[in-house]
C-alpha positions as CSV (number, residue, x, y, z in Angstrom):
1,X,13.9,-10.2,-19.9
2,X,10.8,-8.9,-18.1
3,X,9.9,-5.6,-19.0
4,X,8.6,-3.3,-16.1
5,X,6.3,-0.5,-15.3
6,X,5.8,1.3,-12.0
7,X,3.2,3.5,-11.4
8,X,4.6,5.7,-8.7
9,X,8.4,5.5,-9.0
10,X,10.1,8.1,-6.7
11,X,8.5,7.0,-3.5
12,X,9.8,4.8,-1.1
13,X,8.4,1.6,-2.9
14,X,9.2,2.4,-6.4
15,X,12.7,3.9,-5.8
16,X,13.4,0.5,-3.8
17,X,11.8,-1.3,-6.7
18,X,14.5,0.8,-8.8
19,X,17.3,-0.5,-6.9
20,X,16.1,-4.3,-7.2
21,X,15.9,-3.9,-10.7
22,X,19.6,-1.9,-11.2
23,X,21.0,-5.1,-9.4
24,X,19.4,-7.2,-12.4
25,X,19.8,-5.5,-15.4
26,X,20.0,-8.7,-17.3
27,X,16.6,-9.9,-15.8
28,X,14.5,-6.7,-16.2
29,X,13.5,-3.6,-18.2
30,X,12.2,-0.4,-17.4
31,X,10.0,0.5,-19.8
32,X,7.7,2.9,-18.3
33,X,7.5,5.3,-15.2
34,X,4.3,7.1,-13.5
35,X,5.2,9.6,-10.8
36,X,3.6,12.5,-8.8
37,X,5.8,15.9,-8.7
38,X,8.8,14.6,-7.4
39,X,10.5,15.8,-11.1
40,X,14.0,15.8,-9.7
41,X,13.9,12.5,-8.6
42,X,11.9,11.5,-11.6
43,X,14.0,13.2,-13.7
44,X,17.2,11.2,-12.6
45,X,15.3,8.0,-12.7
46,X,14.6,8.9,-16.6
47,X,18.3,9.3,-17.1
48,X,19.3,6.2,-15.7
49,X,16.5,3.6,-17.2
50,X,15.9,5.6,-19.9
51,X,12.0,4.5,-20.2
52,X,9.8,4.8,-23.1
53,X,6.9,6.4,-21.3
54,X,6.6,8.9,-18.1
55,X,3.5,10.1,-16.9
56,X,3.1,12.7,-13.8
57,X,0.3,14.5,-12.2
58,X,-0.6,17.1,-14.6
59,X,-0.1,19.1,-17.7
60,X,2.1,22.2,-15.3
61,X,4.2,19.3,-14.1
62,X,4.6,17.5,-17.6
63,X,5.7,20.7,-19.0
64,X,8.2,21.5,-16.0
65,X,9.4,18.0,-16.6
66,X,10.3,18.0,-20.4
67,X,12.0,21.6,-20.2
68,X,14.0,18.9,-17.4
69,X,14.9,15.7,-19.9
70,X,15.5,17.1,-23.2
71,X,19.2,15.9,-23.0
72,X,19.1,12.8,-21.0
73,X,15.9,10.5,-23.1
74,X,13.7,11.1,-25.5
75,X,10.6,9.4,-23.6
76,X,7.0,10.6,-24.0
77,X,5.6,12.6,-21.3
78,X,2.3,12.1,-20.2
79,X,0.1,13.2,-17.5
80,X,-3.2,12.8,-14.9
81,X,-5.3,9.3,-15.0
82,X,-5.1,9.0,-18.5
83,X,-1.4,9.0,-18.3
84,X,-1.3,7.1,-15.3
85,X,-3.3,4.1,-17.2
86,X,-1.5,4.4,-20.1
87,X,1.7,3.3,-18.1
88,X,-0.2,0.7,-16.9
89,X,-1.9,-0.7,-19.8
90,X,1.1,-0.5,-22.8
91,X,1.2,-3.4,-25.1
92,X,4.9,-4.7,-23.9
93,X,4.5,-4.4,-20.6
94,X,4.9,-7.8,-18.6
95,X,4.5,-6.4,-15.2
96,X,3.3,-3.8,-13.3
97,X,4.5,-2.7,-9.6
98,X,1.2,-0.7,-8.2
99,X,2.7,1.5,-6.0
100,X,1.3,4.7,-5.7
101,X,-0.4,5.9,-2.6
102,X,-3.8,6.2,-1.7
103,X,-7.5,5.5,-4.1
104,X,-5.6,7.4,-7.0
105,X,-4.1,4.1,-7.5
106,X,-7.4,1.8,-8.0
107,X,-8.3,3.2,-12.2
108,X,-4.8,2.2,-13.3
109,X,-4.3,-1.0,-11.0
110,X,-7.8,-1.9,-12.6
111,X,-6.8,-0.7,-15.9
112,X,-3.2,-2.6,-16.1
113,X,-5.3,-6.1,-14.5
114,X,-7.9,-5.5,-17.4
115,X,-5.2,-5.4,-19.9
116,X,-3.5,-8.6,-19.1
117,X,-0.5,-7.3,-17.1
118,X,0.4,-9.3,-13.6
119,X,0.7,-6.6,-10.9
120,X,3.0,-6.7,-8.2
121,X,0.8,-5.2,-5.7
122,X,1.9,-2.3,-3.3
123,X,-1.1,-0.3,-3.6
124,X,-3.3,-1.6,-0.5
125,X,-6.0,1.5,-0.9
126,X,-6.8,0.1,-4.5
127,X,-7.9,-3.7,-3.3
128,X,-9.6,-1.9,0.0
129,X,-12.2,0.1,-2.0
130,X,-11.8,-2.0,-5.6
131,X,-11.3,-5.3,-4.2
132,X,-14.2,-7.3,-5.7
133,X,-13.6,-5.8,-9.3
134,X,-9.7,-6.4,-9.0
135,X,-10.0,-9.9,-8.0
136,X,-12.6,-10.6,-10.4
137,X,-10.8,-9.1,-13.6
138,X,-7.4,-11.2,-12.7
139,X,-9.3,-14.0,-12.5
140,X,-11.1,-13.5,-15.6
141,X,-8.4,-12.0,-17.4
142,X,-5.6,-14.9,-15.9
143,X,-3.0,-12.3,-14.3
144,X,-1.5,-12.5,-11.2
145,X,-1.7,-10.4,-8.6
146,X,1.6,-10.5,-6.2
147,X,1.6,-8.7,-3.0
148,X,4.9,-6.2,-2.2
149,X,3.6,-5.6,1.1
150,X,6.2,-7.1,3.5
151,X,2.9,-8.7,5.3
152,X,1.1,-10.0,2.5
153,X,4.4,-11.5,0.8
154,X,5.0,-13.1,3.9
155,X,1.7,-14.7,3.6
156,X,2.4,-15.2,0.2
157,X,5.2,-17.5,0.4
158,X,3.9,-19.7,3.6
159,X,1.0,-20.7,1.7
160,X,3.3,-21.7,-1.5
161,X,2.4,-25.6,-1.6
162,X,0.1,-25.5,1.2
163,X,-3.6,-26.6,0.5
164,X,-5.8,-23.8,1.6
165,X,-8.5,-25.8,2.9
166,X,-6.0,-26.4,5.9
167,X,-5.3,-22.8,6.6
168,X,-7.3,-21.8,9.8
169,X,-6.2,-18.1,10.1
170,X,-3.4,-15.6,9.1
171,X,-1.2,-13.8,11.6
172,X,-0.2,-10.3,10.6
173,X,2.3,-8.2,12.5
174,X,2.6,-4.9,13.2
175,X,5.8,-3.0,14.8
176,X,3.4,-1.1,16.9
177,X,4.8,2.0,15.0
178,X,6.5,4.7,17.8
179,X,4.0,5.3,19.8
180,X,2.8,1.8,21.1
181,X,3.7,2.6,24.9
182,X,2.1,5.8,25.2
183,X,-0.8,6.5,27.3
184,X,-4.1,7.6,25.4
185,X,-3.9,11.4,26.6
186,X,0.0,11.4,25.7
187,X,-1.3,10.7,21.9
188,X,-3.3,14.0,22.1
189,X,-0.1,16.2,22.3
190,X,1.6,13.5,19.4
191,X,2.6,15.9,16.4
192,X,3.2,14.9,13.0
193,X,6.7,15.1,13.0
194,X,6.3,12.8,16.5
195,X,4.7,10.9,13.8
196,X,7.0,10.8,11.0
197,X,9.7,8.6,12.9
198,X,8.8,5.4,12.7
199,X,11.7,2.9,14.7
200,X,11.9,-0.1,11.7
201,X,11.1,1.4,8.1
202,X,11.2,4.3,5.7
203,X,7.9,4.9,4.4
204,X,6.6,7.8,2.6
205,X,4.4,10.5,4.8
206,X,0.9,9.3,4.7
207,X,2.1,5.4,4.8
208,X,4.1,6.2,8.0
209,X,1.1,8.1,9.9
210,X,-1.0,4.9,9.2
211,X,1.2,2.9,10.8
212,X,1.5,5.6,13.5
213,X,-2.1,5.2,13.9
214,X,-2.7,1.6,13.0
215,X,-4.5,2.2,9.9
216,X,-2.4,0.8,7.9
217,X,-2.7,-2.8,9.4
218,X,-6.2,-1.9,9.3
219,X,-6.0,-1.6,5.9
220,X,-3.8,-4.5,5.5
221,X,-6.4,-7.0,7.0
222,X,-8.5,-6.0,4.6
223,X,-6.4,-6.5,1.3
224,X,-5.4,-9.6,2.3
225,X,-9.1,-10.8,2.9
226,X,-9.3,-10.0,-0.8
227,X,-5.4,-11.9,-1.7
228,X,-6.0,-14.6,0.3
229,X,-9.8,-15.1,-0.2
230,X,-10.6,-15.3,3.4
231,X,-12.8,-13.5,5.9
232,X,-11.6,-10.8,8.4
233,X,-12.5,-12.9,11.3
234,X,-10.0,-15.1,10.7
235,X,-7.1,-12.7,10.2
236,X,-5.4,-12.0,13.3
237,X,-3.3,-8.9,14.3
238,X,-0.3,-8.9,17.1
239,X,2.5,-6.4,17.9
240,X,6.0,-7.1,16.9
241,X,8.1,-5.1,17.8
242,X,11.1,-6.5,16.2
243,X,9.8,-6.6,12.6
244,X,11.6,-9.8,12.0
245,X,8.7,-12.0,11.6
246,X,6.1,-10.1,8.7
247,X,3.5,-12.5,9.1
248,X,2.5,-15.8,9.8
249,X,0.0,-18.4,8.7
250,X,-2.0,-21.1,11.4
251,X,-2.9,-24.7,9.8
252,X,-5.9,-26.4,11.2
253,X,-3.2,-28.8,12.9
254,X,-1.9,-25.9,15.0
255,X,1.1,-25.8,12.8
256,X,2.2,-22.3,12.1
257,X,4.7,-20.7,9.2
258,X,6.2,-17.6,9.4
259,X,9.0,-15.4,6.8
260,X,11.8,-13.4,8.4
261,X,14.4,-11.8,7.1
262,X,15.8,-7.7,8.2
263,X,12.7,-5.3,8.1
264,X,14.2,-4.1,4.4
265,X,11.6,-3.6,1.5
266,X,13.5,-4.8,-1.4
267,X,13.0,-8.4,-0.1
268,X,9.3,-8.8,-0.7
269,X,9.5,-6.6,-3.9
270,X,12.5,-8.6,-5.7
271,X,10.1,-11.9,-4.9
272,X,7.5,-10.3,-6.8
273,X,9.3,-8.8,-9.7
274,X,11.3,-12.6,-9.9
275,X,8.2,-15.1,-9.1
276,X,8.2,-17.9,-8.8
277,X,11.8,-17.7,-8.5
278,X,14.5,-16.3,-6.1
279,X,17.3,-13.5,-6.8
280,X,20.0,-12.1,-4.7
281,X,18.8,-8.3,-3.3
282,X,21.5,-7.5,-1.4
283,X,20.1,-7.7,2.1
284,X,21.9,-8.2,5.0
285,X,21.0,-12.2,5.9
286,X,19.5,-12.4,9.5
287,X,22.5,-14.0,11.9
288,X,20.4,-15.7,14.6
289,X,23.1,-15.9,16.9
290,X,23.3,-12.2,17.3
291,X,19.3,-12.0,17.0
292,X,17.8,-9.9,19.9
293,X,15.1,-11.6,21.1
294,X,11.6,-11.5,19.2
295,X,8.5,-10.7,21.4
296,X,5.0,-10.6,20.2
297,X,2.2,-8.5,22.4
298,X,-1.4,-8.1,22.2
299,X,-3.2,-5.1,19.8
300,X,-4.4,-2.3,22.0
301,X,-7.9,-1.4,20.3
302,X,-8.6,1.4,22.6
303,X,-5.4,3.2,21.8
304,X,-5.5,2.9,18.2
305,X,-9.2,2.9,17.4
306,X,-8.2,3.0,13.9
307,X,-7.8,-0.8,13.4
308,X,-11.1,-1.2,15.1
309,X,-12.4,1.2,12.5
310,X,-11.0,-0.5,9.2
311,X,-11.9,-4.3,10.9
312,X,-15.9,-3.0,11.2
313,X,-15.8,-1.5,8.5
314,X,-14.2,-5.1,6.3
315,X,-17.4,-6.8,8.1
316,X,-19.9,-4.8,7.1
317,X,-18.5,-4.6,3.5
318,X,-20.5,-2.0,0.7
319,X,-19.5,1.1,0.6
320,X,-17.5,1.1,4.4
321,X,-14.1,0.4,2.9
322,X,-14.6,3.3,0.8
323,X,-16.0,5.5,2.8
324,X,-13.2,5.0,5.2
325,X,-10.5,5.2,3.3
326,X,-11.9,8.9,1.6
327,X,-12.1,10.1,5.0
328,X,-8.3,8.1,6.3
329,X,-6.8,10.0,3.4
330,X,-8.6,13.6,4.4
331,X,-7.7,13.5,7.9
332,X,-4.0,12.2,7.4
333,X,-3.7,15.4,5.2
334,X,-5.0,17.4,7.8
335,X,-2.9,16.2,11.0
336,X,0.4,16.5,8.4
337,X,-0.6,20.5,7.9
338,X,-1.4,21.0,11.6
339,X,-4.7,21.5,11.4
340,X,-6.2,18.5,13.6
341,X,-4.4,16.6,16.6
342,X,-3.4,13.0,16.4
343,X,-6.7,11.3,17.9
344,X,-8.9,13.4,16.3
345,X,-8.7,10.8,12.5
346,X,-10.4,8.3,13.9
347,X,-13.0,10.9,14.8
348,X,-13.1,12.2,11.5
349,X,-13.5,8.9,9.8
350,X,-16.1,7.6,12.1
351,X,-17.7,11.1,11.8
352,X,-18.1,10.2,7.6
353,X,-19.4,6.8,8.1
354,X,-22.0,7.6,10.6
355,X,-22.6,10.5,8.0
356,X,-23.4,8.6,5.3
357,X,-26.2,6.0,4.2
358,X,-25.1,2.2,3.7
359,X,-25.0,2.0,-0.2
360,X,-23.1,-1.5,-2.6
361,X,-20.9,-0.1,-5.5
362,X,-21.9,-2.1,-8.3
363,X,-18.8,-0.6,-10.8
364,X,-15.8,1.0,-10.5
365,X,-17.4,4.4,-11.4
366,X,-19.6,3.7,-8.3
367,X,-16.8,3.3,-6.7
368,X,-15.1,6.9,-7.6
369,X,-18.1,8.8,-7.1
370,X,-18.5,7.6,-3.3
371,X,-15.1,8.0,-3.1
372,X,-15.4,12.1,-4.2
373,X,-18.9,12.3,-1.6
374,X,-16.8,10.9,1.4
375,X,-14.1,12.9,1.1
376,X,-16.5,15.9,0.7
377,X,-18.2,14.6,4.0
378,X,-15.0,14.1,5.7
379,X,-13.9,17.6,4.4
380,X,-17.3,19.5,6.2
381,X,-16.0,17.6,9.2
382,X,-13.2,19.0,9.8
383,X,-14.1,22.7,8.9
384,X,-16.8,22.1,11.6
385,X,-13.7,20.8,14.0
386,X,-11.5,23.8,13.2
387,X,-14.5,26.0,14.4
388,X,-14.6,24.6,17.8
């Protein structure tokens, strides 16, 4: 029996992970749950799994919570970071599923790796500004750390029993999210709702505008230049429209391996949560015969500057992953409220790198505090934008 913690459990990837684990209740344990706001979800998910610890976002929510769960589960209730990496980091937990959104993930993804726990990975944001102290503290401590991302678990499992010396570059797709056939002025008059309806997958807001954008893949590229131990320039990008085939991998003997199966999230996650083994998820098998057909297309850098953004930022290394991602995660909450149009993120993130001074994070603390100065920067920005 493997006993489970997820740090951020009512969003797309934890309810998911949820379901997988329902399906298996003689393979896997709840034992812990970490959560934003979402108490009504949260509070169901406490009924059903009945886990020892909760944590949320702060003390106002904690409170609304336990006034919430009095008579389904007497589990503690804790709150902020410190509750967050206390999920993470208890004694009987054998695995935990990273999945909440955005740099808020990195301290307890850190934390849980530092404790001993394997991580099944669906927090990209940690690995793209915490990469090089994740890395090295599951290599030092011996943990594994499993990608959920249907891209990187796709890599994953073509490189089981390969020898990586003979890997000459990874593929990664993209679906092009729903705006990959519109003109460059038609994504000025994109709003976020526009945004919000993505043609393959159910994501939560600020996943899906990335992908809208392309800053998701660009973030992709980078965490798996930290999985895979391999640089950006040989990680390769093309549009799929299809979202059959999640990614590939090229062997120096122009052999290539791909994964496909239906574009459905508990695939990749019931691998992780089961590895190195396979477990039934309830997923529609693909049926090649009725297959549409599968095209692949070239990535357009001048309509989705974002990638370009995240791939020049992965080369240059430092503080640039950070940096970008503070300001990614400022302006996505902006376009969301109305308060800045579609193609002016980009301009806000390159706006906070050009802003600030080329710097190394030497710690995790580093790591945080150009985290807070970027978002800051990115912040000025925009109130500069909104005065125009």
């Amino acid at each position: 029996m493997k006993k489970i913690a997820i740090l951020g459990s009512t969003g797309s990837i934890g309810v998911n992970t949820l379901n997988v684990i329902k399906a298996h209740p003689d393979r896997f344990k709840v034992v812990a749950l970490a959560a934003g706001r979402n108490v009504e979800v949260l509070r169901e998910q406490i009924a059903v799994f009945k886990p020892q610890v909760v944590a949320v976002a702060d003390e106002r929510v904690a409170r609304l919570l336990s006034s919430m769960v009095d008579d389904v589960s007497p589990a503690e209730i804790l709150w902020g970071q410190d509750g967050y990496v206390q999920v993470g980091t208890l004694p009987e937990v054998d695995m935990v599923v990273s999945a909440l959104v955005g740099a808020i993930g990195l301290v307890p993804t850190i934390s849980a790796v530092e404790a001993g726990k394997d991580v099944a990975l669906a927090n990209k944001e940690s690995l793209v500004i915490g990469g090089s102290f994740i890395m090295e503290a599951a290599k030092r401590r011996g943990c594994k750390i499993i990608p959920v991302d249907s891209e990187h678990s796709a890599v994953f499992q073509c490189l089981e029993g390969q020898r990586r010396e003979n890997l000459r570059k990874i593929i990664l797709t993209a679906s092009g999210g729903p705006f990959r056939e519109l003109g460059i002025d038609d994504l000025k008059r994109v709003t976020p709702q526009d945004a919000l309806r993505h043609p393959n997958w159910q994501m939560g807001k600020k996943v899906t505008v990335d992908s809208a954008t392309l800053m998701n893949k660009g973030l992709e590229v980078i965490e798996a230049s930290w999985i895979f131990a391999i640089p950006v320039e040989k990680i390769d990008v093309v549009i799929h429209p299809q979202s059959i085939v999640h990614s590939m991998v090229e062997f120096e003997d122009g052999s290539v391996m791909a994964q496909l199966s239906v574009p459905d999230m508990r695939i990749p996650i019931a691998y992780a949560l089961s590895y190195p083994e396979r477990i039934v998820t309830g997923v529609p098998y693909l049926d090649f015969r009725t297959l549409s057909p599968l095209t692949f297309m070239e990535l357009d850098f001048a309509r989705f500057p974002c990638i370009k953004i995240a791939y020049e930022a992965a080369r240059a290394g430092g503080d640039r992953p950070v940096v970008m991602n503070a300001a990614n995660e400022v302006a996505v909450e902006a376009f969301l409220e109305g308060r800045i149009g579609f193609t002016v993120m980009p301009e806000i993130i390159s706006g906070a790198l050009d802003s600030l001074v080329f710097t190394k994070p030497q710690t995790v603390e580093d790591v945080l505090e150009i985290d807070r100065v970027a978002r800051d920067v990115a912040r000025g920005l925009l109130k500069e934008m909104e005065k125009k």
